[in-house]
N, C-alpha and C positions, 0 to 999 in steps of 0.2 A: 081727842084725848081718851075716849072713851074705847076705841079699837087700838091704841097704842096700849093701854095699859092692861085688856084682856089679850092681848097679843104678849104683852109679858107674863104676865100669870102663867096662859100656856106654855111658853119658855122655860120655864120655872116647873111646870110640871113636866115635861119633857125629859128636863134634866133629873128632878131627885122627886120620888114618891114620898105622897105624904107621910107616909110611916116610917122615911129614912131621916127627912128632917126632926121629925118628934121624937126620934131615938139620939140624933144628935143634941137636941135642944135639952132632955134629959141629963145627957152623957156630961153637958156643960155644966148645969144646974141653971140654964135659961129658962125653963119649964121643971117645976119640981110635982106637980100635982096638976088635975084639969082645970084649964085657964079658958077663958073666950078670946084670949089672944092664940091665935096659933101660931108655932113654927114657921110656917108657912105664909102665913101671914105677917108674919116681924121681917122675914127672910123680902118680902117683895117690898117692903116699905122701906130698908133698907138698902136695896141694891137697884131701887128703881134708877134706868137709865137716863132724867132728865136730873139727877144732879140736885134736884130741889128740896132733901133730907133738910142739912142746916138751913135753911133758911125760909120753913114752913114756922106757924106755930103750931104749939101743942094740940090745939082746936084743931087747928086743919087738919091736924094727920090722923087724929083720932076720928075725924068726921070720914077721910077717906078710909077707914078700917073698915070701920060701920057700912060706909056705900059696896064698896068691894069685895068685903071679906064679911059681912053683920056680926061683927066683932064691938061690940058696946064696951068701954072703957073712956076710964077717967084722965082728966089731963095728966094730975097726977100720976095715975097707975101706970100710964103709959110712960112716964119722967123715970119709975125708978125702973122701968126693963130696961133702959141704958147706961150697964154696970158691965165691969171685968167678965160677967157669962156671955154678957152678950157679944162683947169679943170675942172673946173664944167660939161663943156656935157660930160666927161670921167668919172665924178663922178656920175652922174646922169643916166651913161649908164650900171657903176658897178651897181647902187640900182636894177634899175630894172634888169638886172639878177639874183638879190641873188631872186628876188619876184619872177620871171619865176620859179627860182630852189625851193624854199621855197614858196607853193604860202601860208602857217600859217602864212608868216612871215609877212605880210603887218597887220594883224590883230592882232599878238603877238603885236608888236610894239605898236599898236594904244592902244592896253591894258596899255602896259607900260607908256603911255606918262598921262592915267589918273591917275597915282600912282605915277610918278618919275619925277623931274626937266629935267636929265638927267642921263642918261646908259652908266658911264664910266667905257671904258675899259681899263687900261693902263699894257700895258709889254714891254720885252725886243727883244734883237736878238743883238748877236755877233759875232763876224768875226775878220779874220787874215787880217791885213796890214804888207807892205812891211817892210823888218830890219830897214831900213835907216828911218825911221817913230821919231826915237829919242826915247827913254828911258819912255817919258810922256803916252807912249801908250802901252805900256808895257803889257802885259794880264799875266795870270798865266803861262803861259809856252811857247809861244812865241807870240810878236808882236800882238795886237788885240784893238780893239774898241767894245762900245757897242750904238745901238741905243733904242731910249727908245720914246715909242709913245702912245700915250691916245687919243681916240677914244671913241665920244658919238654914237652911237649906233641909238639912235633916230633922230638926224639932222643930220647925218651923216656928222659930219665936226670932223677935227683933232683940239683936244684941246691941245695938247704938242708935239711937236719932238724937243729931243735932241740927240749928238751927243757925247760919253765922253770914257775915257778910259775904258777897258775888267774889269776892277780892281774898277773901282767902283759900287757900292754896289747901287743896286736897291731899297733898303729901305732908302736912302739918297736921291735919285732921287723923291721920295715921299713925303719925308718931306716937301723939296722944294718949290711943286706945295701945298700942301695941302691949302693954304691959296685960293686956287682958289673953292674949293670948296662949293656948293651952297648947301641951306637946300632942300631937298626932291630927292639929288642925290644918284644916288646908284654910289658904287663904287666896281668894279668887279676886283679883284689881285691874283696872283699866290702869291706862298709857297713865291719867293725871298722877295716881294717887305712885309711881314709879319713884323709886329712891334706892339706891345699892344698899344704904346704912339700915332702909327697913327691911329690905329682905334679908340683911346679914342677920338680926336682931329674928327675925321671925324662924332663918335656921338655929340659931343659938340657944332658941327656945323648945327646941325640937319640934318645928314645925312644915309645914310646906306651905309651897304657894305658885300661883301660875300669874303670870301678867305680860303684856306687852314689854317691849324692848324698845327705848328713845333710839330714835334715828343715827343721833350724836355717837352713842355710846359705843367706845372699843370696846371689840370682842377678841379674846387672843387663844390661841391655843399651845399646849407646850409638847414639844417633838426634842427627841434627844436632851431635855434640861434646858432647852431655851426657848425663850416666849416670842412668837409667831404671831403677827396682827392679821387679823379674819381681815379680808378683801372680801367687803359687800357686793363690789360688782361685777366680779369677777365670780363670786360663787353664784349670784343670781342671774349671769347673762345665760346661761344655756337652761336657765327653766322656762318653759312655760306658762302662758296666763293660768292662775289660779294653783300653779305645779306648786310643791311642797319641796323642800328636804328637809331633815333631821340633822343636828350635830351635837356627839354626846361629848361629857367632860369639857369644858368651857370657860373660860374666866371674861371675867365681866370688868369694865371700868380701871381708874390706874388702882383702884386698892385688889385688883384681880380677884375679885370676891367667884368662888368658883358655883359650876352654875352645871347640873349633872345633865342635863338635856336644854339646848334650842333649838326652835321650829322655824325656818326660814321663809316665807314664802311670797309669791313674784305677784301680785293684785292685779286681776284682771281691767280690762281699759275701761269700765263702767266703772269699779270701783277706785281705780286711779284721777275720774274725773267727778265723781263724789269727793276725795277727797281732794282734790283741787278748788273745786269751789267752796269748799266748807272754810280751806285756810285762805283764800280772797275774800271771804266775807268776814272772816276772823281780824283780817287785817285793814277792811277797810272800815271793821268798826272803831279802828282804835286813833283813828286818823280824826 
C-alpha cells in the first residue's frame, strides 16, 4: 500500500507542478487563501486509483491526509471541500490532462468552436442492479439500468445525465432532449441512439450531426429526377479491408430525408469477427 500510493503521488507530480494545481485550485475557488489542505493533496485523494473515495469515512481520509501529505484537518473541514469548486478543479484538472496527452487537442478544439455552437456528445452505459430492484428495472436478461450522458466537448460541461431502465431505448432518450438543441450544434451518436425523425428535427433546427447508418436502412440517390436504390454490395465488393468511400447528396429511408455526405466503409476481418461475436452473445442472451 505504502509503494503503490508514493508511486501515485509521483504520477501526480510528473504530470502537473505543484504551482499549476494551486493556480487551478484558486482559478475554481477550491483554495481561496492558504489552507493545510493542498491542491495537491485533494487532487490524490481524489483520483486515487483504488476506487476507495466513497466508501472510506471522513476519519479515514483525513488520517491518510495527515500520513501522506501532514495535512491536519477536520472531519468536518474536510466534508465541506466537497462542493461545486471542487468539481470544477477536478474538472479542469481532467482538461488539462487530455491537452498533456493530446497536445492537437487544444487547437482541434479552438478550430471547432469557429464552426460549432457546441460538440455534443451523448451515449449510453449499462449495468446489472441487485434482483430485489423491482421489476421496473428489469433489463433483457437480468436486473439492469442504463445511464445516458451528453457531453459538449468544447466547454466541457455535462449537458444531460439520466438514470432509466436497461430496457429503454436510447433513441427515446433522444427525442426527449432534442428540444435542447441549438443551431450551429453538432451532434455526435452511436448506431443505438439512430432515428431519421431525429436527425430530420436536429437539421430543422439548424443543426448537424454525424452517426452510424442501420444496416436495414435504404439509401437512394436521384439521377435524372428519379430515385435510384444504393446497392450496398455491389458499391462494397471492390473495397478493400478497412477501404473507405464517400457518397455526397443522399437520401436516407422511405421519408428520403436528404443526407449531404455518406462514408461507406468495408471492416476488416478482425473487426468483422468482433462484431460477429458481440451479436452471438447479444442473441444468446435473450434466449
Amino acid at each position: 500500500m505504502e509503494k503503490q500510493m508514493q508511486a501515485w503521488i509521483q504520477t501526480i507530480r510528473q504530470l502537473f507542478s505543484p504551482e499549476e494545481l494551486t493556480r487551478l485550485a484558486r482559478k475554481t475557488g477550491l483554495i481561496r487563501r492558504q489552507r493545510s489542505l493542498t491542491a495537491e493533496a485533494f487532487l490524490t485523494l481524489c483520483a486515487w486509483g483504488d476506487g476507495s473515495l466513497a466508501k472510506q469515512s471522513l476519519q479515514r481520509l483525513c488520517a491518510a491526509l495527515t500520513l501522506w501529505h501532514g495535512c491536519s484537518l477536520s472531519s468536518e473541514g474536510l466534508n465541506q471541500r466537497f462542493t461545486d469548486r471542487a468539481v470544477a478543479f477536478l474538472r479542469e484538472v481532467f482538461f488539462l490532462l487530455l491537452l498533456h496527452q493530446r497536445p492537437l487537442l487544444w487547437f482541434t478544439i479552438q478550430t471547432y468552436r469557429t464552426c460549432f455552437t457546441r460538440l455534443r456528445i451523448l451515449d449510453s452505459t449499462s449495468f446489472l442492479v441487485p434482483a430485489d430492484y423491482g421489476e421496473e428495472d428489469q433489463g433483457s436478461v437480468s436486473p439492469g439500468a442504463k445511464i445516458q450522458f451528453e457531453y459538449d466537448l468544447l466547454s466541457g460541461t455535462c449537458l444531460h445525465l439520466g438514470v432509466q431502465s436497461a430496457n429503454d431505448s436510447d433513441a427515446r432518450f433522444a427525442y426527449h432532449v432534442q428540444h435542447t438543441i441549438l443551431p450551429n450544434d453538432l451532434c455526435i451518436r452511436d448506431l443505438g441512439f439512430f432515428s431519421v425523425a431525429a436527425l430530420a428535427e436536429i437539421d430543422a433546427r439548424g443543426a448537424y450531426s454525424i452517426t452510424r447508418l442501420r444496416s436495414d436502412m435504404k439509401v437512394y440517390i436521384k439521377e435524372n429526377g428519379q430515385w435510384k436504390e444504393w446497392d450496398w454490395e455491389s458499391m462494397g465488393h471492390p473495397l478493400g479491408e478497412g477501404e473507405a468511400i464517400e457518397v455526397e447528396h443522399v437520401y436516407i429511408g422511405h421519408e428520403r430525408l436528404y443526407v449531404p455526405r455518406l462514408i461507406f466503409r468495408r471492416l476488416t476481418a478482425e473487426e468483422w469477427q468482433k462484431r460477429m461475436c458481440k451479436k452471438r452473445k447479444k442473441e444468446k442472451g435473450r434466449r
